[in-house]
C-alpha positions in Angstrom: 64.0 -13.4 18.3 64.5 -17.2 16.7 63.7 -18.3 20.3 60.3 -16.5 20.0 59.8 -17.5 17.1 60.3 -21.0 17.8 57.8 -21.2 20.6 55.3 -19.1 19.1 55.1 -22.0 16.2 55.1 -24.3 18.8 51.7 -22.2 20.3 50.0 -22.5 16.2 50.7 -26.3 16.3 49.1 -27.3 19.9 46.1 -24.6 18.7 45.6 -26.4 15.1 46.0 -29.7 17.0 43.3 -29.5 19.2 41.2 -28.0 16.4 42.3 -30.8 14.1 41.1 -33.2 16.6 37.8 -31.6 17.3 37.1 -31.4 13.4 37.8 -35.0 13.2 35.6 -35.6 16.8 32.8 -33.9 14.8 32.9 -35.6 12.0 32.9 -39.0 13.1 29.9 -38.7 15.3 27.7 -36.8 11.9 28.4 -40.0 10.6 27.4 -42.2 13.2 23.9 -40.3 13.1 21.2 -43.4 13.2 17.8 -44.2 13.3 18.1 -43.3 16.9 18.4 -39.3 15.9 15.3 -39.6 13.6 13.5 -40.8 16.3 14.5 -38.3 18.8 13.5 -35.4 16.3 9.9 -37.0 16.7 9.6 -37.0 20.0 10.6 -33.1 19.7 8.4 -32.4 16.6 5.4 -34.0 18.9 6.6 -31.4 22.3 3.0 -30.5 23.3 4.8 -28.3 25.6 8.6 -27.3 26.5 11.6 -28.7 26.3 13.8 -29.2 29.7 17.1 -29.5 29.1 19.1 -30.5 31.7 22.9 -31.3 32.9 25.7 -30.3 35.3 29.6 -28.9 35.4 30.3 -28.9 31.7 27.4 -30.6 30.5 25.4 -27.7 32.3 27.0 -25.3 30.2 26.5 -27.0 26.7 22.9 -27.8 28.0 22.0 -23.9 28.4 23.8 -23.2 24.8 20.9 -25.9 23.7 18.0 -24.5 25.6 18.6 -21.2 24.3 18.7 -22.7 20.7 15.2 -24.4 21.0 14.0 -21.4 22.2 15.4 -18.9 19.3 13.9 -21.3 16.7 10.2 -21.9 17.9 10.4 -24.7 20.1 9.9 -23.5 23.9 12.7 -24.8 26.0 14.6 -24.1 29.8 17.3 -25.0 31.3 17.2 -27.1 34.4 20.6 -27.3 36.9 20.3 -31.3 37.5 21.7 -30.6 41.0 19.6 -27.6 41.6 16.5 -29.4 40.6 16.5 -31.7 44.1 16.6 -28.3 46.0 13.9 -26.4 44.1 14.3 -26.1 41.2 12.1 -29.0 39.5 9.4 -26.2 40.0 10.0 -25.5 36.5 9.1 -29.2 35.3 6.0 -29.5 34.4 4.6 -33.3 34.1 4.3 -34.0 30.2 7.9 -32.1 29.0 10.0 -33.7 26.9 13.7 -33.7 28.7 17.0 -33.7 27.1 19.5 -34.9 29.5 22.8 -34.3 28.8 26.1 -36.7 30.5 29.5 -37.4 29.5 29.7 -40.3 31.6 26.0 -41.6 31.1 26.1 -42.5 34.9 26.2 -38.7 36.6 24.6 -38.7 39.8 21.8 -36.6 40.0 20.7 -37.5 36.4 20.0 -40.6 37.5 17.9 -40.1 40.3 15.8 -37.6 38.2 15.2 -39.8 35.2 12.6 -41.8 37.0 10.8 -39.2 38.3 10.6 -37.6 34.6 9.6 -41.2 33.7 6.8 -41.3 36.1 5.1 -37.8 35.1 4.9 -38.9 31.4 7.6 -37.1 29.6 9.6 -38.7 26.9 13.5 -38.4 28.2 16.0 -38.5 25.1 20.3 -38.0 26.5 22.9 -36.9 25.0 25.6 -39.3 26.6 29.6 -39.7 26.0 29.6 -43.5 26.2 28.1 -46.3 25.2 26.4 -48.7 27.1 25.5 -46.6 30.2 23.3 -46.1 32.8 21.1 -43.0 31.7 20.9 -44.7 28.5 19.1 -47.5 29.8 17.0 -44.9 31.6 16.3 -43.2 28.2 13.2 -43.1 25.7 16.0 -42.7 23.2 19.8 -42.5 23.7 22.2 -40.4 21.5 26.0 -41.4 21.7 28.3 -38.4 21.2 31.2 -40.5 22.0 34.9 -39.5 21.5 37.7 -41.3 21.3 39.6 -38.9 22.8 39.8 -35.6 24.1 41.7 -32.8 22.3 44.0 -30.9 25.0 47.4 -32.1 25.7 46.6 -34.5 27.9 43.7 -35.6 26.7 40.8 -35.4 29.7 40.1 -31.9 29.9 35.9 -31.4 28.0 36.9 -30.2 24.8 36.0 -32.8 22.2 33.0 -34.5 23.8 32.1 -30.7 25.0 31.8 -29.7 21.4 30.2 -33.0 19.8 27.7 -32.7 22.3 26.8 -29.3 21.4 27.1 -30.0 18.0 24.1 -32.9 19.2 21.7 -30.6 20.1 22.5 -28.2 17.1 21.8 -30.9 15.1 18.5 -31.3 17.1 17.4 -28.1 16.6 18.4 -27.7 12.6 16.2 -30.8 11.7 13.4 -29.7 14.0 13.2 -26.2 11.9 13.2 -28.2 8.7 10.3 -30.6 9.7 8.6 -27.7 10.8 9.2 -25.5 8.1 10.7 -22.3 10.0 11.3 -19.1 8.2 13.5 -16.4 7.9 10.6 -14.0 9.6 9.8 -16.8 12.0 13.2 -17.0 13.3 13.1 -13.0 13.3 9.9 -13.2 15.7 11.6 -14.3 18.4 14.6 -11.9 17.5 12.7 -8.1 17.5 15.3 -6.9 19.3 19.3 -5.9 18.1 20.4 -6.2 14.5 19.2 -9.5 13.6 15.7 -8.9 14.1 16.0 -5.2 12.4 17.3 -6.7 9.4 14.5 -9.1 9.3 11.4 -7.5 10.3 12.1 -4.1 8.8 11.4 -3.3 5.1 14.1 -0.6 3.2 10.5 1.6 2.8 10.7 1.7 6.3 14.0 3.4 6.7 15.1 4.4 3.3 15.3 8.2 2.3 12.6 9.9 0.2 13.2 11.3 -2.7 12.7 14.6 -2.0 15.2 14.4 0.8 17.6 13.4 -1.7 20.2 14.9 -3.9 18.5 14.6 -7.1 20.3 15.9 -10.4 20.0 16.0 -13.8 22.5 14.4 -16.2 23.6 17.8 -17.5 24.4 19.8 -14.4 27.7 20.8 -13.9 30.0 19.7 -10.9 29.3 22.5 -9.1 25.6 22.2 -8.8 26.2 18.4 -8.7 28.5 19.2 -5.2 26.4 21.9 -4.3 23.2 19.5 -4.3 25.2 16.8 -2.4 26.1 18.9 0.4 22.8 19.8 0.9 21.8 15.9 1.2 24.8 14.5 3.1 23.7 10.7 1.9 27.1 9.8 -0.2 25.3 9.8 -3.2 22.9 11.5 -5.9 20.2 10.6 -8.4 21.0 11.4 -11.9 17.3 11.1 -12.9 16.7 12.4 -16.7 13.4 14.4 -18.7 11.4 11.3 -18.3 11.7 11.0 -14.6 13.8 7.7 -15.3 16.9 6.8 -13.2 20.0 7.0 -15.7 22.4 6.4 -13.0 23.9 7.2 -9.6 26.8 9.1 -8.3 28.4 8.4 -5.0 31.2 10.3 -3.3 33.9 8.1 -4.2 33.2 8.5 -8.1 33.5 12.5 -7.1 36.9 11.3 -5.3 38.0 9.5 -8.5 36.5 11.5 -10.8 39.2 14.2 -9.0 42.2 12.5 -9.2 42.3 10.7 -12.7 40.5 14.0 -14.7 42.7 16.9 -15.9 39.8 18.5 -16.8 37.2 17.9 -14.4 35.2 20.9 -13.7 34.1 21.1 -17.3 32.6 17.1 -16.8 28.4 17.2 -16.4 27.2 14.8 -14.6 26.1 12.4 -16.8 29.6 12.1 -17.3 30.5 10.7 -13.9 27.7 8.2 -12.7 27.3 5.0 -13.2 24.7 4.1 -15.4 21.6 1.7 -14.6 22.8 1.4 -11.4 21.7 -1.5 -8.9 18.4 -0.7 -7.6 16.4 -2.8 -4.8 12.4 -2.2 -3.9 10.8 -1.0 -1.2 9.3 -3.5 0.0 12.6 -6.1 0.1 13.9 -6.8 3.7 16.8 -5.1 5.2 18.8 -8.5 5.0 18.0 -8.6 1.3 19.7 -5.3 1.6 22.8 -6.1 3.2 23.0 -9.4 0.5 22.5 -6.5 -2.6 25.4 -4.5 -1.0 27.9 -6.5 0.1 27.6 -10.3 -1.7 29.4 -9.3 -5.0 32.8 -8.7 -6.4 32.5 -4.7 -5.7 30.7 -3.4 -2.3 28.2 -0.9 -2.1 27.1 1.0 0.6 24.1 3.1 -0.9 21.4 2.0 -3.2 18.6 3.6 -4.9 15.1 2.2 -3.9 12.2 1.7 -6.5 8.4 1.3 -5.9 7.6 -2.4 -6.1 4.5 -1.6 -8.2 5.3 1.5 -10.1 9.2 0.8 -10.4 9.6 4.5 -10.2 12.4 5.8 -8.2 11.4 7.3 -4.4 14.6 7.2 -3.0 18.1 6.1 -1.1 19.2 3.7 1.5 22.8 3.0 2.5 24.3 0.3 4.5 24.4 2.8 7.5 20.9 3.3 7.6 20.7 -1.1 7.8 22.7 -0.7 10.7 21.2 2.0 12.9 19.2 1.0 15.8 15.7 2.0 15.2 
């Protein structure tokens, strides 16, 4: 068992090392951010049409991850398989896109021999390169140095490091091109409709919340029994203790019924005014399904139902809960 326990601390250190030294990759090359970058984001900003991105091996990889990131935020982008493109695939090029080339070496073969061709057709060619002074840079309407001093496995030459700064390039790409341009929350969600992400962005809590009148609905005065009676009828976790003026006094959920159970010697004799919780937290109809989620979850003590109020009348129509967030439409 000490054996174990000796090699699995010996495991936790090489992980945290080659984290530790990918931090520290990271942060020297957010610092070494120039004029160069600015310019770069220009170019981008002034994209009359798509974005090729473009690499091989590792730097193919990080180069999709990049493409796909342009695209989710607004700016129209593909990936281009720099080998691939000699056989084929330049069909995708279209003279006038901006190109993001992306080399570790700054000298990679087929790179090289597409650069002039980009050149040629009037596109503006920015790289991504992991050393200075090379090749494709020369090439290059603007070059950007993710350069490491070393790479963070064991032995130091496997793409870990210089894989990550040079994602962490075309991140950085992408975050300043959404500020210039302003991007939104429901612009980002346009080009996610689909899955949670768009859901929570797109849909409003009128559109999936539960009336009122599909809602257990009591007054403060009823007794337990009527108060479980109404609860069972609407399964939601929770009721509406509204009072003679049609106002919200509190809520009741089933965990106060749980509690209410266990700590009261007396419980069946407690109305119901007795066991909510008064002026409750409320969100309006008209508030996103992401403001939801914030309302439910970002403070000291979760919640996983809400009552819902009109956003003109402030009168209450009804429930959502944190499940109703989450179910596909």
């Amino acid at each position: 068992m000490e054996i174990m326990t000796e090699l699995m601390q010996e495991y936790l250190d090489a992980g945290r090392s080659v984290i530790g030294e990918e931090v520290a990759a990271l942060e020297e090359v957010a610092l070494s951010l120039d004029e160069r970058f600015a310019e770069a984001v220009e170019i981008l900003l002034n994209c009359k049409s798509k974005v090729v991105v473009t690499g091989i091996g590792k730097s193919g990889h990080i180069g999709r991850k990049i493409a796909a990131t342009f695209s989710s935020t607004g700016l129209p982008a593909a990936f281009l398989h720099a080998s691939e493109a000699g056989h084929g695939d330049l069909g995708m090029y279209a003279p006038g896109d901006t190109v993001i080339a992306l080399s570790r070496s700054g000298s990679t073969g087929e790179l090289v021999h597409l650069a002039p061709l980009f050149k040629q057709e009037g596109s503006k060619l920015i790289c991504i390169v992991g050393r200075q002074n090379c090749i494709l840079g020369d090439l290059a309407d603007v070059c950007l140095e993710a350069v490491v001093d070393r790479e963070a496995d064991p032995l130091g030459i496997v793409p870990t490091s210089s894989a990550l700064v040079a994602l962490a390039m075309g991140d950085a790409l992408a975050g300043a091109v959404m500020k210039a341009k302003g991007v939104s929350e429901r612009d980002f969600a346009r080009f996610h409709p689909a899955g949670q992400l768009g859901r929570r962005l797109l849909l409003s809590v009128g559109d999936v919340m539960h009336p009122l009148q599909r809602c257990a609905v009591v007054h403060p005065e009823v007794t337990l029994r009527e108060l479980v009676i109404e609860m069972t009828k609407y399964p939601l976790g929770a009721a509406l203790v509204i009072g003679k003026e049609s106002e919200l006094e509190g809520i009741i959920t089933d965990g106060d019924l749980r509690r209410a159970l266990a700590n009261e010697a007396n419980v069946m004799e407690l109305a119901s005014g007795a066991l909510m919780t008064a002026n409750p937290t409320c969100i309006e109809t008209h508030a996103s399904l992401h403001d939801a989620v914030r309302v439910m979850e970002e403070r000291e003590s979760q919640i996983s139902v809400l009552p819902v109020r009109d956003g003109e009348s402030k009168n209450v129509v009804g429930l959502v809960r944190l499940h109703d967030v989450y179910q596909p439409a």
